[in-house]
C-alpha positions in Angstrom: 94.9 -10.2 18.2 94.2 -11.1 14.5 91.7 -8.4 12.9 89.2 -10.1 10.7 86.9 -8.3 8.2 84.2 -7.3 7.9 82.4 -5.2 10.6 84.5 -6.5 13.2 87.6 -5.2 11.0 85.6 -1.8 10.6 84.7 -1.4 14.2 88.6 -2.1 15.8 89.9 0.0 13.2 87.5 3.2 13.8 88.2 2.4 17.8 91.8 2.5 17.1 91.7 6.3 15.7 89.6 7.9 18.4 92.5 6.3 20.4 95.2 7.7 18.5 93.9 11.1 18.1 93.3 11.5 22.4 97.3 10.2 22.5 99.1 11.6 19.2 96.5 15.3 18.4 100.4 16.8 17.0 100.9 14.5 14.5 97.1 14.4 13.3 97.6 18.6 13.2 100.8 18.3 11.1 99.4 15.9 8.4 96.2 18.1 8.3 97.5 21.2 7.7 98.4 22.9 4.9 101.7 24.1 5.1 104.1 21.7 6.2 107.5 22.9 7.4 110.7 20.9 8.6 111.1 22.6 12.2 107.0 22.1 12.9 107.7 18.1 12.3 107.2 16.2 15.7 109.7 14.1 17.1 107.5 11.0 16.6 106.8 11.2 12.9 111.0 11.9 12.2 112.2 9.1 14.8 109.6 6.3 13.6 108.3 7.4 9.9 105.0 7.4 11.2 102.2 8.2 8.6 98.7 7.8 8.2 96.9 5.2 6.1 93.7 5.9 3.6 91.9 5.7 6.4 94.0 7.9 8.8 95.2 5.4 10.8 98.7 6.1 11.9 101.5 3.3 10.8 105.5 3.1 11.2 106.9 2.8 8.0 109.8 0.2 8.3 112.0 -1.6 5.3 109.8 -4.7 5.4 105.9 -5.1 5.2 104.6 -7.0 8.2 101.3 -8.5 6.4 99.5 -7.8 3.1 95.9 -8.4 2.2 95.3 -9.0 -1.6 98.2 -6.2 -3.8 98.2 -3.9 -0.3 101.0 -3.8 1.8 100.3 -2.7 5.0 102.9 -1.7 8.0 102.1 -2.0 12.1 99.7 0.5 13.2 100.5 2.8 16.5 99.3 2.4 19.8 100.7 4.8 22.8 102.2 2.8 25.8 100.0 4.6 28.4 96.7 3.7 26.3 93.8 1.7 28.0 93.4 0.0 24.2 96.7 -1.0 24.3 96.7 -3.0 27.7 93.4 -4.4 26.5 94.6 -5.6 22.7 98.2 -7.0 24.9 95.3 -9.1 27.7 93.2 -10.3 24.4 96.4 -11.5 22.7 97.9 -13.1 26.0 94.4 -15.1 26.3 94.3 -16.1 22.9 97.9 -17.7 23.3 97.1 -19.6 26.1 98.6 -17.1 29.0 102.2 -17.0 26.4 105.3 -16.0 28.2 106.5 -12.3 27.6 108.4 -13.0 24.7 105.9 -15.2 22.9 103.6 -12.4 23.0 105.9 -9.6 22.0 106.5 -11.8 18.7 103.1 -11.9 17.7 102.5 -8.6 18.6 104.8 -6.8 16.4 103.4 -7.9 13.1 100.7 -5.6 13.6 101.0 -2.8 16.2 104.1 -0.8 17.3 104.2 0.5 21.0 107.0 2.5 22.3 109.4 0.8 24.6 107.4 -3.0 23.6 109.2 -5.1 27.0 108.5 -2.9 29.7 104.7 -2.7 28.2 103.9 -6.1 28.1 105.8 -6.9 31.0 103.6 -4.7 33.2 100.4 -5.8 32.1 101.6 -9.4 32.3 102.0 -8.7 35.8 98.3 -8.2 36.8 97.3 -11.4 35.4 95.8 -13.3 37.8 95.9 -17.0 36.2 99.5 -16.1 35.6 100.4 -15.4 39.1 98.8 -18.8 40.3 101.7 -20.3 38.4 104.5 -17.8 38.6 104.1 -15.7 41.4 106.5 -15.2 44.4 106.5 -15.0 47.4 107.7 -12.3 49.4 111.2 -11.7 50.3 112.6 -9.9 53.9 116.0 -7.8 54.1 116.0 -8.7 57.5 115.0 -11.3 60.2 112.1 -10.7 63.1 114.5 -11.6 65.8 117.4 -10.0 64.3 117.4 -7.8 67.7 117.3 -10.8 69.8 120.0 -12.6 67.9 122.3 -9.0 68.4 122.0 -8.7 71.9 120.8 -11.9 73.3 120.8 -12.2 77.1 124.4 -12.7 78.7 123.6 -15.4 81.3 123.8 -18.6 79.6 120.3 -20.2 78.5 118.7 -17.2 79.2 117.6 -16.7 76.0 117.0 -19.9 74.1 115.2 -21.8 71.4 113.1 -25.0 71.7 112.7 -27.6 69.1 111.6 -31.2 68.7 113.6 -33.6 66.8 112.8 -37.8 66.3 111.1 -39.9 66.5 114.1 -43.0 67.3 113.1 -46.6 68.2 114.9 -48.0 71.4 114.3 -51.0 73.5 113.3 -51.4 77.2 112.3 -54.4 78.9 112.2 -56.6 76.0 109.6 -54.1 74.6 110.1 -51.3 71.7 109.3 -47.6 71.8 109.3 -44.6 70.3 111.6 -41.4 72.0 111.8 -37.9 71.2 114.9 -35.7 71.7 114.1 -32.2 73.4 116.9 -29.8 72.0 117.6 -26.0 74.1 119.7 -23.9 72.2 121.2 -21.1 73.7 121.5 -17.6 71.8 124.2 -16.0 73.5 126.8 -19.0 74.2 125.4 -21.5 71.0 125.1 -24.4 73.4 122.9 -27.2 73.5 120.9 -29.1 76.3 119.4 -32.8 75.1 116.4 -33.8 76.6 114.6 -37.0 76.1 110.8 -37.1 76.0 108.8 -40.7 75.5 105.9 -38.9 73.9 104.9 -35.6 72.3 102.7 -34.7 75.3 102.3 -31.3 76.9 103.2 -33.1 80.5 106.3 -34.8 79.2 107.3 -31.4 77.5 106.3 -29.6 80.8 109.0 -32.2 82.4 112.1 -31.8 80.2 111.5 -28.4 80.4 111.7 -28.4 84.6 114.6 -31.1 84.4 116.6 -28.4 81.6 115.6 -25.4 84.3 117.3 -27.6 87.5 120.2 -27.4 85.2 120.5 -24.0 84.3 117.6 -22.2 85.5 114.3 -20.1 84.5 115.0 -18.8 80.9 113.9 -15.3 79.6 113.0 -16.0 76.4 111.9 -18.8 74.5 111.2 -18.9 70.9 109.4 -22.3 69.4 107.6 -23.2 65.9 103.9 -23.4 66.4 104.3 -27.3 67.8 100.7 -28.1 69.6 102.6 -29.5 73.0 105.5 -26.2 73.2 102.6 -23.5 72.3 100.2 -25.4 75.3 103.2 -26.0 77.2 104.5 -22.3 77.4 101.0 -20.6 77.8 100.9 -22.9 81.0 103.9 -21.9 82.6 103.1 -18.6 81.7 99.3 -18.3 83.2 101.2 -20.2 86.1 104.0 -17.3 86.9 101.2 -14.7 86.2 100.6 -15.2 90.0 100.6 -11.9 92.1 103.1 -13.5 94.7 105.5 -15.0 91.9 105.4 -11.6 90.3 106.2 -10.2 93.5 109.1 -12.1 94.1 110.7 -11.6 90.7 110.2 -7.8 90.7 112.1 -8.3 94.2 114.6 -10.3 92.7 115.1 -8.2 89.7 114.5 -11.0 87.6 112.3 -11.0 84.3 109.4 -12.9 84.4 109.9 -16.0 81.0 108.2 -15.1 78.0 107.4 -17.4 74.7 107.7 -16.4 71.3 106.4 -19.0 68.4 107.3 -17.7 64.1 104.6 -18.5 62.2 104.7 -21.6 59.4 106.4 -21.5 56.3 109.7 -20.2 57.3 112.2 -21.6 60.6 115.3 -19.9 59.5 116.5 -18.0 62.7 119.9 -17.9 61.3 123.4 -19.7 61.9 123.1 -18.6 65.8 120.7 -22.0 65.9 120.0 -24.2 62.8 123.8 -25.2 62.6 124.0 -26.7 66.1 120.4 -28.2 66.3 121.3 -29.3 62.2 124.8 -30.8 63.7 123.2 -32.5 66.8 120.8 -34.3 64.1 123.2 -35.4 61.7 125.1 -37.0 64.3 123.1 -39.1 66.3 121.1 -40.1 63.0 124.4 -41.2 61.1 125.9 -43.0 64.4 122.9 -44.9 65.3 122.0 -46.0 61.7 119.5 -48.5 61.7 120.4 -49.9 65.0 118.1 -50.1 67.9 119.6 -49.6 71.3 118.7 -50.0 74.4 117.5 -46.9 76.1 120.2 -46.3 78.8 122.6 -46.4 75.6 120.9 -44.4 73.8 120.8 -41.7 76.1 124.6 -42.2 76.9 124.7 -41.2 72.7 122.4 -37.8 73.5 124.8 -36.9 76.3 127.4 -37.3 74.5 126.3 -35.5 71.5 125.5 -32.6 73.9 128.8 -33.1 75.0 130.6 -33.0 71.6 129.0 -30.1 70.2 129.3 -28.2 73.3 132.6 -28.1 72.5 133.0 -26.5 69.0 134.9 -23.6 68.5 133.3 -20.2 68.0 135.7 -18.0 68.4 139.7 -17.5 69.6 140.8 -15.1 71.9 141.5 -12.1 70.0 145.1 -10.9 72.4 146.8 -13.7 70.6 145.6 -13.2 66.8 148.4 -10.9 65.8 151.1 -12.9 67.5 153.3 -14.6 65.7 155.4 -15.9 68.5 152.5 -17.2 70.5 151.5 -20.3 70.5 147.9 -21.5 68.6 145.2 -20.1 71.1 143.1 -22.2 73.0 139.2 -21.9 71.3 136.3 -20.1 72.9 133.9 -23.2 73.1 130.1 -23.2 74.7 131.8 -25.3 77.3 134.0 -22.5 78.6 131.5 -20.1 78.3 129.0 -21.6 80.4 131.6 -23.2 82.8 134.6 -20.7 82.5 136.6 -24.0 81.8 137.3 -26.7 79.9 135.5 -30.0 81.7 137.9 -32.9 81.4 136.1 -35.8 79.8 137.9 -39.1 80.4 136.6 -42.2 79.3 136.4 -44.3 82.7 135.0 -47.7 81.1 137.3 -49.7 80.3 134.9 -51.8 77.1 133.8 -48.1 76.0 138.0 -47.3 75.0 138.2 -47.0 71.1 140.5 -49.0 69.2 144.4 -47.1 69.0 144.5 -48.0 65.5 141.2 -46.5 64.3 141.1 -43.2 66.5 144.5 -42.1 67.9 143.8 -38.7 69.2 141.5 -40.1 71.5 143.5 -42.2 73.9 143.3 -40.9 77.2 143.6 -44.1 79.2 145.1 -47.6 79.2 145.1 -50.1 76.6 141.4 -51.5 76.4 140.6 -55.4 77.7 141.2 -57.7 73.9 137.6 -59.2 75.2 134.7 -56.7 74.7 131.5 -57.7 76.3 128.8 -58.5 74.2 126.5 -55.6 75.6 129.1 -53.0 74.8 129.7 -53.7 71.3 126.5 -51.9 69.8 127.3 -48.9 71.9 131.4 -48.8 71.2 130.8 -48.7 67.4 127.9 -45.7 67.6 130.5 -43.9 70.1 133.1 -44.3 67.3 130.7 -43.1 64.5 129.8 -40.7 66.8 133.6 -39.4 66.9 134.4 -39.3 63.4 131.4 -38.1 62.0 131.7 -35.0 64.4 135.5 -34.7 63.6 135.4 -35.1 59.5 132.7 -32.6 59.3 132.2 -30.0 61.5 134.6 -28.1 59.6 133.4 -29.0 56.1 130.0 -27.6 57.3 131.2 -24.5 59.0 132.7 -23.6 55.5 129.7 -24.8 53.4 127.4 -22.6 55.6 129.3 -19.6 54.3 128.9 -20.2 50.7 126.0 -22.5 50.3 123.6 -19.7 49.2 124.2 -17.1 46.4 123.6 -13.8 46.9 123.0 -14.8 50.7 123.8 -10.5 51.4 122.6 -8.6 48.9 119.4 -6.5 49.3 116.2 -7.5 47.9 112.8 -5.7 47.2 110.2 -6.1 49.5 106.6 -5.9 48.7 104.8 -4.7 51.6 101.4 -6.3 52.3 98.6 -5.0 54.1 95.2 -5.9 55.4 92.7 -6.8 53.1 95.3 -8.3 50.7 94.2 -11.9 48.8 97.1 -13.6 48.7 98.5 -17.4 47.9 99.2 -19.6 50.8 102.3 -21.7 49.7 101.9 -25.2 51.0 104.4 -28.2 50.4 103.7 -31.0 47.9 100.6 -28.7 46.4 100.9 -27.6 42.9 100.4 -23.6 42.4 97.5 -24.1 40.6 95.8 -25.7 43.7 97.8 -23.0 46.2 94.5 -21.9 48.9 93.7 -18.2 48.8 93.1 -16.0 51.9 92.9 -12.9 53.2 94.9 -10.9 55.5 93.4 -9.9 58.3 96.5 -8.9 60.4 100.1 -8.1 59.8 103.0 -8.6 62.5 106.3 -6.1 60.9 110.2 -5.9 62.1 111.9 -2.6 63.1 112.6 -1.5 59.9 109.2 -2.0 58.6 109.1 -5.1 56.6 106.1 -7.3 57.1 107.6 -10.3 58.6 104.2 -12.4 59.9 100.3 -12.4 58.7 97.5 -13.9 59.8 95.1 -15.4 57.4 91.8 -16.2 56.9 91.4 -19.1 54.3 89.1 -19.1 51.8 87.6 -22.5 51.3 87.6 -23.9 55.3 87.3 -20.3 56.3 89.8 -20.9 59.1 92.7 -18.5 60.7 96.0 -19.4 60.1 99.5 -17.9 61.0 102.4 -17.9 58.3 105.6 -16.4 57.7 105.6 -14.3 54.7 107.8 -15.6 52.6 105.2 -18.5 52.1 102.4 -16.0 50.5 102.7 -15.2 47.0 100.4 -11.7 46.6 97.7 -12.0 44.4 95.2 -9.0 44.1 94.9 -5.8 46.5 91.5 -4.7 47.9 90.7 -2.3 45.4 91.5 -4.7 42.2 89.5 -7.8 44.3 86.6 -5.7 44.0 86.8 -4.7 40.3 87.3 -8.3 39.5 84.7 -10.5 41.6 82.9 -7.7 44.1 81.5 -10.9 46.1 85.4 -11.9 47.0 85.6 -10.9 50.1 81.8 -11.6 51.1 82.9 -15.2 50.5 85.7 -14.7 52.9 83.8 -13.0 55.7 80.6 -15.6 55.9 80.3 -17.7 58.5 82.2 -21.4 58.3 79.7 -23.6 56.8 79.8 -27.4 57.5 81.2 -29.7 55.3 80.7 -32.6 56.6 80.9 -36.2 54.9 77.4 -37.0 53.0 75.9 -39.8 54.3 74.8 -43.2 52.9 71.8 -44.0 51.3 71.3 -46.7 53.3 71.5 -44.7 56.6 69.0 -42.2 55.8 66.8 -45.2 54.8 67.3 -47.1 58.1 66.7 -43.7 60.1 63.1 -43.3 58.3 62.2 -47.1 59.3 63.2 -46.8 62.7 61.2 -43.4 63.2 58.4 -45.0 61.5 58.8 -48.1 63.9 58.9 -45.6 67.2 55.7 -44.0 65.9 53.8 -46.5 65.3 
């Protein structure tokens, strides 16, 4: 804020006193009366040297001059922190500066006011500025997962609480032709195994099949949780509408079994912990770094998938505690997915004989005769993904066990969270958009975890006025209820009007031909 003269100078200046006298009345008393006395000095005027000016204004005296006009020096004049004329000389200057940073401002601020405790000021009113939260804001940060209680105590029969996902598209070759498969992974929660499905489309019958094929296998889940996929959210709402049956009911109340139920977490944030992003993560990363850029036939490829489920079936994930604090005992054998499900280890042999890696390449896994010098020429594709398959699983599974551990700092300590409510206008983080171009909406509903933390909103956006779901650690808060009406009253009639179309605007020649064949049909 630069004060000019003239009338402008005279009006800021008399504004500036009738502020100071509502927020300092003791100093103006002590420099007005008479008898001035060292114990009657306020703590202002002996911390700061504060003293009025010709005109009365009150200044801090400091060892330099700030700015001089003509032979007068003058020093910074006082404002109070709490004062509505300071937060409105701090917005001016911020706008004037082109929306500065803190410090930026603070530097041109002090050459001609002082306020008490300057940072903390500035900082505050920085933070209600709304062009400066399109570019800097945050979004909201949780202390704790939505299915932290499902991930503590899952169900205890295997699969019976799991989590879908889709993962592909690969290209693989049947009768002389090309297509396009998907790979179907069930995780389990309680036992961390995996169950590999392959789909030849994205459809809602094809995920309706791997899902019957996965419950011949290991039976009728409890509870699945999915992303907001079109073909798992139709999917589960159909087998769900289907078991609503009175009979079905019936029978499982009979049975003492719980009827399946479908959970989806809104957009912008999968993370459902280590329990299931490191084994559909691992399943991933190796069939994509085995296969490469080949194209396999379809029966190979999926003698990879069940192998991959095989493999990381049977990754440690625990040892058996009665022989940790042995020393004479032998290395205990690993609780694996595979036991857990099974109560045993399944002996895997390799039975044909052109599928038997090479001694010199992979030693630990000989488990059968020498293999035929002569491969056949359809096995040799498929015997050197298998052996990719091995070694990538073997050189980094451990790597990425410790990685997981250490990859994010400050993975454990508690953050603040910022409640939201309904009402709110918020940002609606989308990938590859810059801030400045973030949507805006309004919450209409709020979905929170046992210990109260907003974890899922639904929002109405502002320019297709649609309803969307999203996590929320992909909104960035932007005005409360209260403030949107101070600044634009008409926000939220803009959000609660009807959808308007917006369609494409048509050609001139189109609207031309459709008045010449009207006027042909009247005629």
């Amino acid at each position: 804020m630069v004060i000019e003269s003239g009338y402008y100078k005279e009006a800021v200046m008399h504004i500036i006193l009738k502020d100071q006298l509502v927020y300092f009345p003791e100093v103006f008393d002590y420099f007005g009366s008479d008898l001035k006395r060292v114990k009657n000095i306020p703590n202002l005027v002996s911390q700061l040297n504060v003293y009025p000016d010709q005109v009365g204004i009150l200044r801090v005296r400091s060892k330099c001059d700030r700015w001089k006009e003509g032979e007068r020096c003058y020093f910074p004049i006082l404002l109070h922190k709490h004062s509505e004329l300071t937060k409105l000389i701090i917005l001016d200057l911020h706008v004037r500066l082109k929306h500065a940073g803190c410090y930026s401002l603070l530097a041109e601020l002090r050459k001609e006011f002082w306020i008490p405790h300057y940072f903390s000021v500035v900082k505050n009113v920085l933070e209600d500025c709304v062009t400066c939260k399109r570019y800097n804001g945050r979004s909201v940060k949780l202390n704790q997962s939505p299915y932290r209680d499902v991930r503590l105590h899952p169900s205890e029969i295997p699969f019976g609480y799991v989590y879908i996902d889709y993962f592909g598209p690969y290209t693989v070759k049947q009768e002389h032709r090309k297509l396009k498969v998907w790979v179907l992974c069930l995780t389990c929660m309680f036992t961390r195994a995996v169950n590999l499905k392959i789909c030849v489309d994205m459809s809602v019958k094809e995920f309706l099949r791997s899902f019957m094929l996965h419950t011949f296998d290991y039976g009728l889940p409890q509870f699945c949780v999915s992303d907001l996929g079109t073909q798992i959210v139709a999917g589960g709402n159909i087998i769900m509408d289907f078991l609503k049956d009175p009979e079905t009911q019936m029978h499982f109340d009979e049975a003492g079994v719980q009827s399946i139920k479908f959970d989806r977490y809104f957009k912008g944030c999968s993370q459902m912990g280590s329990l299931v992003e490191i084994c559909i993560k691992m399943v991933k990363h190796l069939i994509n770094k085995s296969i490469g850029t080949n194209v396999l036939e379809f029966r190979d490829f999926e003698f990879v998938v069940s192998q991959t489920c095989h493999l990381v079936n049977r990754q440690p994930i625990a040892f058996k505690e009665a022989l940790r604090d042995s020393s004479n005992e032998p290395v205990p054998h690993p609780i694996t997915p595979e036991r857990l499900i099974h109560g045993y280890d399944l002996l895997s042999i390799n039975v044909i004989p052109d599928l038997q890696p090479d001694p010199e390449i992979d030693l630990e896994y000989i488990l059968g005769t020498t293999p035929s010098e002569r491969i056949k020429n359809n096995y040799q594709k498929l015997n050197a993904i298998r052996k990719n398959l091995i070694d990538n699983y073997h050189s980094e599974f451990l790597a990425t066990l410790i990685k997981q551990a250490i990859d994010k700092k400050d993975r454990y300590r508690p953050c603040h969270h910022q409640h939201l409510n309904v009402g709110d206008i918020v940002l609606i983080k989308e990938t590859h958009v810059k801030p400045l171009n973030y949507p805006m909406g309004k919450i209409t509903e709020v979905i929170k975890n046992t210990s109260g933390e907003v974890t899922n909103a639904i929002v109405l956006k502002g320019k297709t006025n649609e309803l969307v779901k999203r996590h929320i650690t992909s909104l960035i808060p932007l005005l409360k209820p209260d403030i949107a009406e101070e600044i634009n009253p008409s926000v939220n009639e803009e959000l609660d009007a009807k959808p308007k179309f917006r369609g494409r605007s048509r050609r001139r020649a189109a609207v031309e031909s459709e008045k010449r064949t009207r006027h042909v049909l009247q005629d």
